[in-house]
C-alpha positions in Angstrom: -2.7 3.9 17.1 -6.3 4.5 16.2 -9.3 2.6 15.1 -9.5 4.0 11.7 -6.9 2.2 10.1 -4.6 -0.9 11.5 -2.5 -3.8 10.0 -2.8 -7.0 11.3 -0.8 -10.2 9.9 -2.1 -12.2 6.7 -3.7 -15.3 8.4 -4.9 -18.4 6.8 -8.1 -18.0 6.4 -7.4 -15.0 4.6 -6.6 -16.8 1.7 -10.4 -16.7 -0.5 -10.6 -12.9 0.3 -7.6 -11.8 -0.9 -8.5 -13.7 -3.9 -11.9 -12.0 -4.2 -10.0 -8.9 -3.6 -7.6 -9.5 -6.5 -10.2 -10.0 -8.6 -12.4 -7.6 -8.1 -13.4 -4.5 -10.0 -12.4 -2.3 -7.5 -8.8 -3.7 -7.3 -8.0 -5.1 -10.5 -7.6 -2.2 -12.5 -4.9 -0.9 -10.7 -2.6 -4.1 -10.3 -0.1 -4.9 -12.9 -1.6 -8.5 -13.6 -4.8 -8.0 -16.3 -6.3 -11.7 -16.2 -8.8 -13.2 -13.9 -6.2 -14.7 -11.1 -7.1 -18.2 -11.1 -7.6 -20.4 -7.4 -4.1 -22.6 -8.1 -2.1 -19.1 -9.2 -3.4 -17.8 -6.3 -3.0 -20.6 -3.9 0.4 -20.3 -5.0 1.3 -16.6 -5.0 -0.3 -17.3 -0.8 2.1 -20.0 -0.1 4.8 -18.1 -1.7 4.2 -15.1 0.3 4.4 -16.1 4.0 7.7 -17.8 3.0 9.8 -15.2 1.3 12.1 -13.4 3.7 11.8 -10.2 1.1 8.2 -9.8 1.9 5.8 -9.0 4.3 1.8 -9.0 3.8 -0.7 -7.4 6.1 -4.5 -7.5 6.0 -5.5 -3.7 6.4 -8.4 -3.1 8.8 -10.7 -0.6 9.9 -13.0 -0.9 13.0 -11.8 -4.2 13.3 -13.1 -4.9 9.6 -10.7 -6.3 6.8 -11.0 -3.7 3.8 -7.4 -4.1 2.2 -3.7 -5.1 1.8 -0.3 -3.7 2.3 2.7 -5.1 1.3 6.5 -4.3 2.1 8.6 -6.3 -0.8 11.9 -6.2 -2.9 13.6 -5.9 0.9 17.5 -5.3 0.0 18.9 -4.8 2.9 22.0 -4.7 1.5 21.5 -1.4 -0.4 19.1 -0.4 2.1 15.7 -0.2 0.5 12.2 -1.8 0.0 9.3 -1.4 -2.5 6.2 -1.3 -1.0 2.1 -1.5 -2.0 -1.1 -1.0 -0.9 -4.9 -1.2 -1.7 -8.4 -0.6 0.1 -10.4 -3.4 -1.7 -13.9 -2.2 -0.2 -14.7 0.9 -1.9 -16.6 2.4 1.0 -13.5 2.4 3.0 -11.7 5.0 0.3 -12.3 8.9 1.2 -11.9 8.1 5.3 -8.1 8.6 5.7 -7.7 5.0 6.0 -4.7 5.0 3.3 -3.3 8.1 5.0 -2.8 6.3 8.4 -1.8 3.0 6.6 1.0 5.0 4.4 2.3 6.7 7.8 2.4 2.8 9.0 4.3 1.3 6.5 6.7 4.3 6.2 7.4 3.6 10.2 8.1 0.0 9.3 10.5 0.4 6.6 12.5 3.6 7.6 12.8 3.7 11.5 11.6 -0.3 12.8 13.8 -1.5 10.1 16.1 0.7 9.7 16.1 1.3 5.9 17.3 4.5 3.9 14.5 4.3 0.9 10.8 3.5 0.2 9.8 2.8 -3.3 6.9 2.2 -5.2 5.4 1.8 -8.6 2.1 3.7 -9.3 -0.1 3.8 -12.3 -0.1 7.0 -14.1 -4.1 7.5 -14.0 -3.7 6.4 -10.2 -3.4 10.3 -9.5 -5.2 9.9 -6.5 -2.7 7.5 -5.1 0.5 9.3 -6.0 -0.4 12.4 -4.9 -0.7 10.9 -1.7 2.4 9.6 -1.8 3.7 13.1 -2.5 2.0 14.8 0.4 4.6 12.3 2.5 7.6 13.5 0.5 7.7 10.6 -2.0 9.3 12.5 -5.1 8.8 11.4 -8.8 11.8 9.5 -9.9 10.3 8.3 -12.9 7.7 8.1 -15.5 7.9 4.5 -17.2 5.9 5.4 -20.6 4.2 2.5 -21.7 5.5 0.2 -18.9 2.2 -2.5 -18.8 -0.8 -2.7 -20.5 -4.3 -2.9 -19.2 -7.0 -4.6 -21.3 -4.5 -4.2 -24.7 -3.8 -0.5 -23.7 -0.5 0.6 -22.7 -0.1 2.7 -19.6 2.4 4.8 -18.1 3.4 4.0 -14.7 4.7 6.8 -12.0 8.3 5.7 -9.6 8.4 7.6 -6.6 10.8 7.7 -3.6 11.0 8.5 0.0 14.2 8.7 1.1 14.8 8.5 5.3 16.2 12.4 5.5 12.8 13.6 3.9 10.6 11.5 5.8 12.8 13.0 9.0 11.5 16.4 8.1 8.2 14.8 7.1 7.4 12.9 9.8 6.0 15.5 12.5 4.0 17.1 9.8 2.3 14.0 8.7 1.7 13.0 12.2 0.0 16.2 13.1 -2.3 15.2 9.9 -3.1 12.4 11.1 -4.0 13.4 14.0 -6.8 16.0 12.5 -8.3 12.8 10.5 -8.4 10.5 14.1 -10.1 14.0 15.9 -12.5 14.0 12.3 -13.5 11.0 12.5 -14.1 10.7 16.8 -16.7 13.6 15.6 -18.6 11.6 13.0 -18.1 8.0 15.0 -21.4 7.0 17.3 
């Protein structure tokens, strides 16, 4: 689709950055877990990962460069519906439209490829930046969990928002058009 943004399946020797990128400052604060992930819990999650039919991983790149992950999970094909996750672990990677193109990818994969009828996902409240996003591709608020996890002995609210397949129908050309102005942005600024 472009350069700016592309998912590419978790390989093996993905394993020790994804790690670092759990762990890491720039990520950690806005996952659910609040410890230091340690190598066997990790090791674990991995394996666990590339065997559950429910889930799908991919390594988010840009220029060919590894910056994050994105995650279809909870698959329920029987009620027609996935959760879904994403993060940009290198911090100079956030600002570009990469998450822009990568939400318009996973969308595609979970409502039209698959076939689904809704997209869910669980945000932290003081996230804003991230679930506004997911507004600006019809995602609605469906609800605000008060005091759902806690964060370094803090509780925190968490945001719900949906995208159901007749809004992102109606959504769909608009976003793409977006997208588009980003790619033409960035072709500008590119050597």
């Amino acid at each position: 689709m472009n350069n700016i943004a592309a998912l590419r399946p978790i390989l093996d020797e993905d394993k020790d950055l994804i790690l670092k990128w759990r762990n890491s400052p720039d990520v950690a604060p806005y996952m659910y877990t609040d410890h230091q992930i340690s190598e066997p819990e990790h090791n674990q999650w991995f394996d666990s990962i590339r065997s559950d039919l429910r889930r799908e991983y991919w390594i988010i790149e840009s220029d060919s460069v590894p910056v994050g992950l994105a995650s279809l999970y909870a698959i329920d094909k029987d009620n027609s519906k996935c959760a879904w996750a994403f993060y940009l672990a290198d911090p100079s990677a956030r600002g570009k439209g990469i998450g822009t193109f990568v939400e318009f990818m996973i969308i595609e994969r979970a409502l039209n490829e698959m076939g689904l009828n809704k997209l869910w996902c669980e945000v932290l409240e003081t996230n804003e930046a991230v679930w506004k996003l997911h507004q600006t591709f019809g995602f609605e608020i469906e609800a605000r969990y008060r005091q759902h996890i806690f964060k370094q002995g803090a509780p925190l609210n968490v945001i719900g928002l949906a995208l159901l397949k007749s809004t992102w129908m109606e959504k769909r050309e608009e976003m793409r058009a977006r997208l588009d102005k980003i790619a033409n942005r960035h072709r500008r600024v590119s050597p």
